[in-house]
N, C-alpha and C positions, 0 to 999 in steps of 0.2 A: 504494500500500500504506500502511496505516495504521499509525503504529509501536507504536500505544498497545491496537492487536489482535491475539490472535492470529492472524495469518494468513501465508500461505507463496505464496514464488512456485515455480513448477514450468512445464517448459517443455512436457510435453505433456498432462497432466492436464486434465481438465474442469476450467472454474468452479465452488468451490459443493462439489467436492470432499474430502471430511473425511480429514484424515492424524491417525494417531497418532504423534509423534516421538519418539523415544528418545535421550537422547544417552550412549552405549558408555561415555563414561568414568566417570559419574556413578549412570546408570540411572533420571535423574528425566524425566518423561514431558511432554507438552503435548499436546493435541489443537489443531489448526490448521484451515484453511477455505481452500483456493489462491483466489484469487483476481486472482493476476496471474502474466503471463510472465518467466522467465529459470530461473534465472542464465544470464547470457554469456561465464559465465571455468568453461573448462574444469576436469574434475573434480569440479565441485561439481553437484550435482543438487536443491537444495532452498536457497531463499535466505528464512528465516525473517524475521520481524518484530521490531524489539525487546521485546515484548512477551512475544513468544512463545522467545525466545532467553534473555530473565532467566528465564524460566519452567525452562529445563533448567539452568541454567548454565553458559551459554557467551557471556556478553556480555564480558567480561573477557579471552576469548582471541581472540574476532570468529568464528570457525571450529572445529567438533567435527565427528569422527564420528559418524554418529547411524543410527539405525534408523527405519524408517517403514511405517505398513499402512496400508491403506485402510481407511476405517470403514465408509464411507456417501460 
Protein backbone atom coordinates (compact mmCIF):
# COMPACT_ATOMS: atom_id res chain seq x y z
CA UNK A 1 0.00 0.00 0.00
CA UNK A 2 1.11 3.36 -0.99
CA UNK A 3 0.84 5.88 1.99
CA UNK A 4 1.09 8.82 -0.37
CA UNK A 5 -2.42 7.26 -2.11
CA UNK A 6 -5.59 7.19 -1.42
CA UNK A 7 -6.04 3.68 -1.14
CA UNK A 8 -7.67 1.14 1.57
CA UNK A 9 -7.03 -2.34 2.48
CA UNK A 10 -10.24 -4.56 2.84
CA UNK A 11 -10.37 -8.04 3.58
CA UNK A 12 -12.84 -9.31 1.04
CA UNK A 13 -13.50 -6.69 -1.49
CA UNK A 14 -12.21 -6.91 -5.03
CA UNK A 15 -9.14 -5.08 -6.29
CA UNK A 16 -9.73 -1.96 -8.06
CA UNK A 17 -12.80 -1.47 -6.00
CA UNK A 18 -13.88 2.26 -5.29
CA UNK A 19 -15.02 3.08 -1.56
CA UNK A 20 -16.48 6.32 -0.52
CA UNK A 21 -15.32 6.88 3.29
CA UNK A 22 -16.84 8.91 5.67
CA UNK A 23 -15.57 9.52 8.92
CA UNK A 24 -18.82 9.91 11.65
CA UNK A 25 -17.20 12.37 13.74
CA UNK A 26 -16.19 14.97 11.32
CA UNK A 27 -18.36 14.07 8.13
CA UNK A 28 -15.39 14.85 5.72
CA UNK A 29 -15.28 12.20 3.00
CA UNK A 30 -12.39 10.48 0.72
CA UNK A 31 -12.85 8.32 -2.14
CA UNK A 32 -10.27 5.32 -1.85
CA UNK A 33 -9.21 2.39 -4.42
CA UNK A 34 -8.67 -1.34 -2.01
CA UNK A 35 -6.19 -2.59 -3.36
CA UNK A 36 -4.78 -4.77 -0.60
CA UNK A 37 -5.78 -7.28 2.02
CA UNK A 38 -6.43 -6.81 5.92
CA UNK A 39 -6.94 -5.43 8.49
CA UNK A 40 -5.98 -8.53 10.86
CA UNK A 41 -6.90 -6.88 14.20
CA UNK A 42 -10.38 -7.49 14.95
CA UNK A 43 -13.18 -4.99 14.78
CA UNK A 44 -11.64 -2.96 12.35
CA UNK A 45 -12.82 -3.43 8.74
CA UNK A 46 -11.03 -0.90 6.58
CA UNK A 47 -7.29 -0.13 7.09
CA UNK A 48 -6.83 3.33 5.19
CA UNK A 49 -3.72 4.85 3.69
CA UNK A 50 -2.18 7.90 5.17
CA UNK A 51 -3.06 9.73 2.50
CA UNK A 52 -6.29 8.90 2.56
CA UNK A 53 -6.71 9.01 6.59
CA UNK A 54 -5.38 13.12 6.54
CA UNK A 55 -7.82 13.21 3.85
CA UNK A 56 -10.84 12.76 6.66
CA UNK A 57 -9.03 13.60 9.63
CA UNK A 58 -8.02 10.95 11.58
CA UNK A 59 -4.33 10.62 11.40
CA UNK A 60 -3.88 12.26 14.79
CA UNK A 61 -6.19 9.69 16.43
CA UNK A 62 -4.68 6.43 14.02
CA UNK A 63 -8.48 5.03 14.29
CA UNK A 64 -12.23 6.77 13.58
CA UNK A 65 -15.44 5.51 12.99
CA UNK A 66 -16.21 5.82 9.60
CA UNK A 67 -18.86 5.05 6.99
CA UNK A 68 -18.26 3.54 3.41
CA UNK A 69 -20.39 2.74 -0.03
CA UNK A 70 -19.32 1.25 -2.87
CA UNK A 71 -18.99 3.54 -5.95
CA UNK A 72 -17.77 1.44 -8.67
Amino acid sequence: MNPSVNTAAHRSLAFGTKLKVTNRNNGRSVVVRVNDRGPFIRGRVLDLSRAAAQNIGMVSSGTAKVCYEVIS
